[in-house]
MDAnalysis code that builds the backbone (N, CA, C; Angstrom):
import MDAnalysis as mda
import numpy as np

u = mda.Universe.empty(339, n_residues=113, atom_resindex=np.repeat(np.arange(113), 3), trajectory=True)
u.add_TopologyAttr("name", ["N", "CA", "C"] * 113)
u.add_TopologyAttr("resid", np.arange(1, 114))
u.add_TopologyAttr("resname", ["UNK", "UNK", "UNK", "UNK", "UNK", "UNK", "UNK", "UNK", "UNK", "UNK", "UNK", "UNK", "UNK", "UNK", "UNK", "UNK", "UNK", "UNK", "UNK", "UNK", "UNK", "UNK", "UNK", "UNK", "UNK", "UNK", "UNK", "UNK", "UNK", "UNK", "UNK", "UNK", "UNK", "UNK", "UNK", "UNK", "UNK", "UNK", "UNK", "UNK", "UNK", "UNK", "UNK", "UNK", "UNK", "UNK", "UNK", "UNK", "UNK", "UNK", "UNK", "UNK", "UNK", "UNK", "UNK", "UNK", "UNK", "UNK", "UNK", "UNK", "UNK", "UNK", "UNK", "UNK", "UNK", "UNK", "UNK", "UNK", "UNK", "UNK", "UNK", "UNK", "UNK", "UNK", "UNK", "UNK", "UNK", "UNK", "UNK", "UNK", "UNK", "UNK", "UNK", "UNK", "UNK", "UNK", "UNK", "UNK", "UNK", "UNK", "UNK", "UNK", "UNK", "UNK", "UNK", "UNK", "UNK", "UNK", "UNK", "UNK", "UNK", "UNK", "UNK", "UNK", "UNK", "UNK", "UNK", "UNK", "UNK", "UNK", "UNK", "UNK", "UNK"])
u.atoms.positions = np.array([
    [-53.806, -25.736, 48.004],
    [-53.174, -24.457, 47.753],
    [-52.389, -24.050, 48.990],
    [-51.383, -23.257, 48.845],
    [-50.424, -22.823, 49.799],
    [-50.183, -21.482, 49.892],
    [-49.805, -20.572, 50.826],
    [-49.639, -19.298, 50.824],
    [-48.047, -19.244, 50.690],
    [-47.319, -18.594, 50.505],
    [-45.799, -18.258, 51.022],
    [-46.123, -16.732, 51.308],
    [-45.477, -16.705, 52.302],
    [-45.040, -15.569, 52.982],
    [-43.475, -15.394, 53.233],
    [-42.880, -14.563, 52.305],
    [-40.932, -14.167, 52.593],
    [-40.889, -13.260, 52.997],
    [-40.306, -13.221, 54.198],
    [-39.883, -11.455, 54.695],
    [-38.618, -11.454, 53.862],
    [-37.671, -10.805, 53.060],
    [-36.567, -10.430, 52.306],
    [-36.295, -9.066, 52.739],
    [-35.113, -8.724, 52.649],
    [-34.604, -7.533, 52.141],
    [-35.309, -6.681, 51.198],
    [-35.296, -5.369, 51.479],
    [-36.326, -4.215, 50.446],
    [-35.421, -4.571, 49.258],
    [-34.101, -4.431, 49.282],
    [-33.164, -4.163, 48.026],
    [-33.241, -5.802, 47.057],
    [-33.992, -6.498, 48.233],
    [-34.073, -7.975, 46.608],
    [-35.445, -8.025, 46.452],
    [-36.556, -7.315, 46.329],
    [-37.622, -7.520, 46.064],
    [-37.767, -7.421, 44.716],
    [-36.635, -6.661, 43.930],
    [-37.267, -6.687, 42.345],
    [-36.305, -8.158, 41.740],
    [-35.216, -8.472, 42.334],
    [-35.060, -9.885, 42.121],
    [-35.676, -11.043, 42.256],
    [-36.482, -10.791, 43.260],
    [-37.368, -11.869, 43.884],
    [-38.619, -11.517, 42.442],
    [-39.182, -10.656, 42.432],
    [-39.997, -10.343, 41.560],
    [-39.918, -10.680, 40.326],
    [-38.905, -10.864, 39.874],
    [-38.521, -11.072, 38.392],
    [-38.230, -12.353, 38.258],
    [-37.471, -13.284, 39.402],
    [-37.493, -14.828, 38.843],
    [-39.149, -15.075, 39.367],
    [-39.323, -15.062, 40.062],
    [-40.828, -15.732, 40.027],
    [-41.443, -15.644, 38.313],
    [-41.309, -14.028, 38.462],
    [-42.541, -13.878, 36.745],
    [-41.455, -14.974, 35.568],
    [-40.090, -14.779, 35.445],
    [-39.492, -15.906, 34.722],
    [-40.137, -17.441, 35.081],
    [-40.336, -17.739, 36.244],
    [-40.729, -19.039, 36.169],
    [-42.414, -19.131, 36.010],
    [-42.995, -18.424, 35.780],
    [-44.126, -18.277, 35.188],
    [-45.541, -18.399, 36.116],
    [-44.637, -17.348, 36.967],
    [-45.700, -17.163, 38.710],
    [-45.796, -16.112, 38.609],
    [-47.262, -15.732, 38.500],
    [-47.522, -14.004, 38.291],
    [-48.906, -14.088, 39.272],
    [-48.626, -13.140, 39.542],
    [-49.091, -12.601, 40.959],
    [-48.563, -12.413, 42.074],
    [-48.577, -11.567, 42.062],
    [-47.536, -11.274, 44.311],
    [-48.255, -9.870, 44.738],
    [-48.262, -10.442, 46.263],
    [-48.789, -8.917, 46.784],
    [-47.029, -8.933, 47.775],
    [-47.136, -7.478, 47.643],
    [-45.658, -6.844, 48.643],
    [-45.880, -5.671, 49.572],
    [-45.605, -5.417, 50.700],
    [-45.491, -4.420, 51.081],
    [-44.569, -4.532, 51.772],
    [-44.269, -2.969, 52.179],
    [-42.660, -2.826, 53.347],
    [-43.520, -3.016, 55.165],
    [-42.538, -3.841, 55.401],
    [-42.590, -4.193, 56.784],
    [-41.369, -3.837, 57.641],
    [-41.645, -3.948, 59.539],
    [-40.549, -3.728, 59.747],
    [-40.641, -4.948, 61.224],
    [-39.347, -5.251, 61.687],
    [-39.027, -6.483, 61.967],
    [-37.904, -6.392, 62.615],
    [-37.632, -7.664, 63.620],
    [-36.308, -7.915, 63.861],
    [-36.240, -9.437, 64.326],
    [-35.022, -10.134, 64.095],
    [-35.129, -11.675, 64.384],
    [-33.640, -11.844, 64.896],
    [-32.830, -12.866, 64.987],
    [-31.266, -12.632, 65.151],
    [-30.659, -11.879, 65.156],
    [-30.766, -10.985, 64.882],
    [-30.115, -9.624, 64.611],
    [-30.153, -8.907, 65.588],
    [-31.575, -8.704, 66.156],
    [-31.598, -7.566, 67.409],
    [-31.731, -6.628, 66.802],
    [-31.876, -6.011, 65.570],
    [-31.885, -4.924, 64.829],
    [-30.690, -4.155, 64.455],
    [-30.722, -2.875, 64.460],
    [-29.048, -2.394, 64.593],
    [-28.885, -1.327, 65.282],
    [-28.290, -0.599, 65.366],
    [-27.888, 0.363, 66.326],
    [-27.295, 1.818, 65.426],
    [-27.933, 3.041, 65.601],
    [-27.678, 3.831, 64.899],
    [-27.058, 5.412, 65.496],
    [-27.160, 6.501, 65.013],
    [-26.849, 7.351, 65.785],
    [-27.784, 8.460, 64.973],
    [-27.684, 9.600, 66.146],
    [-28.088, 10.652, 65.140],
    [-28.130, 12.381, 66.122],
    [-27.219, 12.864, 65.788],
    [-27.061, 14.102, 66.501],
    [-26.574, 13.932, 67.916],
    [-25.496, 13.274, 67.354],
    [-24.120, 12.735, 68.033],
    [-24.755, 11.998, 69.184],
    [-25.725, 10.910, 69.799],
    [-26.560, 10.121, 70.065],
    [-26.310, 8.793, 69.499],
    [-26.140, 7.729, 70.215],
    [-26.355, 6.641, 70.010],
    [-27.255, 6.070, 70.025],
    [-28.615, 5.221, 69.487],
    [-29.908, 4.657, 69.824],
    [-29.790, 3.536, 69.279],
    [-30.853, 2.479, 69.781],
    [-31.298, 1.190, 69.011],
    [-32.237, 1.283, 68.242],
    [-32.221, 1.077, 66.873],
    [-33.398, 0.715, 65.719],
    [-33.509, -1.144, 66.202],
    [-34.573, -1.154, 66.959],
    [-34.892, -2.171, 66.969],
    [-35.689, -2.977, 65.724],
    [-36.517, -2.534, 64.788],
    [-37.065, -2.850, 63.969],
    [-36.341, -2.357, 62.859],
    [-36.292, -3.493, 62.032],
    [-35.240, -3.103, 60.371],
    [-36.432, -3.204, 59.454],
    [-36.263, -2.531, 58.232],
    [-37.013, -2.374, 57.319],
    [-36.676, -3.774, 56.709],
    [-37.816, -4.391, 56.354],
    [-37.623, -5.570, 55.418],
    [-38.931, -5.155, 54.030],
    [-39.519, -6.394, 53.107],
    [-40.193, -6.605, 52.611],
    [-40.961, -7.821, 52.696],
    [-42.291, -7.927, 52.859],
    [-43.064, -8.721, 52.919],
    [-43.313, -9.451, 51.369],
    [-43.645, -10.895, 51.081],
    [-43.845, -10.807, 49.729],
    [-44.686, -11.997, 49.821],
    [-46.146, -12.499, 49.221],
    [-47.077, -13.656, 49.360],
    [-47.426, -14.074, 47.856],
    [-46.999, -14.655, 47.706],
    [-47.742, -15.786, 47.101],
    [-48.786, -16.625, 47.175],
    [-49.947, -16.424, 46.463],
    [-50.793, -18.485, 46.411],
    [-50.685, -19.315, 45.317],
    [-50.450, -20.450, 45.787],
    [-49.720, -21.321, 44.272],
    [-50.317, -22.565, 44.953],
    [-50.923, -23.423, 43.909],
    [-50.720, -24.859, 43.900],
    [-49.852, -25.935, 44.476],
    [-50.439, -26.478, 45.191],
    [-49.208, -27.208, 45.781],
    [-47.793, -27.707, 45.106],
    [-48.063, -28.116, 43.953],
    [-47.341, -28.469, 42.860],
    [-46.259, -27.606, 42.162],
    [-46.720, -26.052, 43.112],
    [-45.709, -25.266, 41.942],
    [-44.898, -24.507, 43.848],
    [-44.892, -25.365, 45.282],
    [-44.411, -24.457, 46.204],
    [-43.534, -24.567, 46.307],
    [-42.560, -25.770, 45.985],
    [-41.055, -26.059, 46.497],
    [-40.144, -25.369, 45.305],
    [-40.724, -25.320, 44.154],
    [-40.195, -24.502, 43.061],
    [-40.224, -22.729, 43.422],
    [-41.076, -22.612, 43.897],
    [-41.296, -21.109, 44.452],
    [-40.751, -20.877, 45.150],
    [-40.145, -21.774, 45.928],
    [-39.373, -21.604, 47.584],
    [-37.902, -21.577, 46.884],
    [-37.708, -22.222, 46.205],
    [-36.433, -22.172, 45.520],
    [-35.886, -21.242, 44.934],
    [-36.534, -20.652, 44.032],
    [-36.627, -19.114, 43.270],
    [-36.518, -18.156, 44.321],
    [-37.363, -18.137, 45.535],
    [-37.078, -16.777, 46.155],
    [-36.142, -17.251, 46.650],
    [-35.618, -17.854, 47.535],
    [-34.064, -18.094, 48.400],
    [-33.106, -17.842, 47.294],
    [-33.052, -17.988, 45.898],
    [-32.174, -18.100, 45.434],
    [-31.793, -16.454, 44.785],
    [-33.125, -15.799, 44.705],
    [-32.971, -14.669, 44.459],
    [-32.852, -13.483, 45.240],
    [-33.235, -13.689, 46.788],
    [-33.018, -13.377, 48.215],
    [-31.737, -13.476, 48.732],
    [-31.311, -14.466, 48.610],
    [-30.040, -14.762, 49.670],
    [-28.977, -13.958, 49.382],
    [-28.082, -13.521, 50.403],
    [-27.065, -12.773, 50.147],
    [-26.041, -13.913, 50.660],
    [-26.830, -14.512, 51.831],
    [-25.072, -14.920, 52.581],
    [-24.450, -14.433, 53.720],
    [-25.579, -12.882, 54.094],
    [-25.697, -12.294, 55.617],
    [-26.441, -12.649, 56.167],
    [-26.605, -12.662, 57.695],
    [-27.277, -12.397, 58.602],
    [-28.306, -11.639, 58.127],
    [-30.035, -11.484, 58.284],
    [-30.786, -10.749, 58.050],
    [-31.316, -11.040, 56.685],
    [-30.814, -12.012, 56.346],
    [-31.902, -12.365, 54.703],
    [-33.231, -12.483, 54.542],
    [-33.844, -13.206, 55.551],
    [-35.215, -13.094, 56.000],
    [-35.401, -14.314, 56.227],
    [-37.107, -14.946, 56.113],
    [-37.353, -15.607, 56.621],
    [-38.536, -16.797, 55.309],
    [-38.532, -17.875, 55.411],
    [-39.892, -18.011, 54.233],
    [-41.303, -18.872, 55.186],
    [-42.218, -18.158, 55.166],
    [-43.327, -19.158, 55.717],
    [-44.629, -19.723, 54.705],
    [-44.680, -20.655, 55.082],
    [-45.329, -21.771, 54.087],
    [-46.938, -22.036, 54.645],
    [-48.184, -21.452, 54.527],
    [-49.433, -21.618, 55.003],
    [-50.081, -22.860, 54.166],
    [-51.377, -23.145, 54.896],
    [-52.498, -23.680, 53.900],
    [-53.270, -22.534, 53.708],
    [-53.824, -22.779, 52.130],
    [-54.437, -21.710, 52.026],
    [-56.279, -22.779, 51.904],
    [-57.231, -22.484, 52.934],
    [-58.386, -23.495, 52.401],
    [-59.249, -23.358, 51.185],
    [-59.406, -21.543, 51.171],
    [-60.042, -21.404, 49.991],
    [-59.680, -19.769, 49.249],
    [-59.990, -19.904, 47.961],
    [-59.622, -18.685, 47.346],
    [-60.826, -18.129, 46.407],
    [-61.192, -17.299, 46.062],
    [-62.178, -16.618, 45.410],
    [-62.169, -15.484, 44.405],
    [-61.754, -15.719, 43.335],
    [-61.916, -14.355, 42.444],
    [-63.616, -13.405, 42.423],
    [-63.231, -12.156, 43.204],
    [-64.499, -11.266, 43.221],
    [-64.992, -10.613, 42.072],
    [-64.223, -10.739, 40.700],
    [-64.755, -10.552, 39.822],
    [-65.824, -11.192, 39.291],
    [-65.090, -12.757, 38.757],
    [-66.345, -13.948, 38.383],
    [-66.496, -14.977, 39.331],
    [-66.338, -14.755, 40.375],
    [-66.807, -15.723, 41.125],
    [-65.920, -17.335, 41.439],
    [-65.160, -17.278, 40.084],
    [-63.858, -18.381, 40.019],
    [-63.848, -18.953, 41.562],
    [-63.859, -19.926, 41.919],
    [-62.849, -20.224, 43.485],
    [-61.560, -21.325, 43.242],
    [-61.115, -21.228, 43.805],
    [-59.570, -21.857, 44.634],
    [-58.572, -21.899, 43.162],
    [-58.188, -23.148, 42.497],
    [-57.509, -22.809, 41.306],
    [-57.285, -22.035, 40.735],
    [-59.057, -21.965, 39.811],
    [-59.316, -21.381, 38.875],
    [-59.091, -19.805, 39.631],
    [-58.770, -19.125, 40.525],
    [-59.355, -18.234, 40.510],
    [-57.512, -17.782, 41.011],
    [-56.919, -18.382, 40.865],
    [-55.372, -18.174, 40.512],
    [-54.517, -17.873, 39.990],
    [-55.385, -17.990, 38.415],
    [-54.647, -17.773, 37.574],
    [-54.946, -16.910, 36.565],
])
């Protein structure tokens, strides 16, 4: 089993969200994160003030999937992520060793799906 971890853009998370469930990957945990990588962040103003926002709002998004279903998953989010700017994000690929449904007790697979 594998984890993915995508930092994306807030504004493609319901794209990202929707080809996954089309390709018949249900489950994701998401939350908003904040970050900076190449970018340096950006630079803003406010009451005629110039400052650095060093940290940009992104979205976090994880997956656990079968080994069998990660390069397909990796595909779907880049494809539903990418703009083509600077700042698209990032995808990281874990082992996951074990998994456990706390309802019935299920582990690793079974407890996936």
């Amino acid at each position: 089993m594998k984890r993915i971890e995508a930092i994306i853009r807030t504004g493609r998370l319901e794209d990202v969200k929707l080809s996954l469930e089309q390709a018949g990957i249900s489950g994701l945990t998401c939350e908003p994160v904040r970050g900076f990588g190449r970018q340096q962040g950006q630079t803003g103003g406010f009451g005629g003030s110039n400052y650095a926002l060093n940290l940009v709002p992104k979205t976090r998004v994880e997956v656990v999937l079968p080994d069998d279903q990660v390069e397909s998953a990796i595909d779907i989010i880049i494809q539903a992520a990418q703009t083509g700017e600077m700042g698209d994000g990032k995808i990281f690929v874990t082992e996951v060793l074990q998994a456990v449904r706390i309802r019935t007790g299920e582990r690793d697979e079974a407890a996936l799906s």
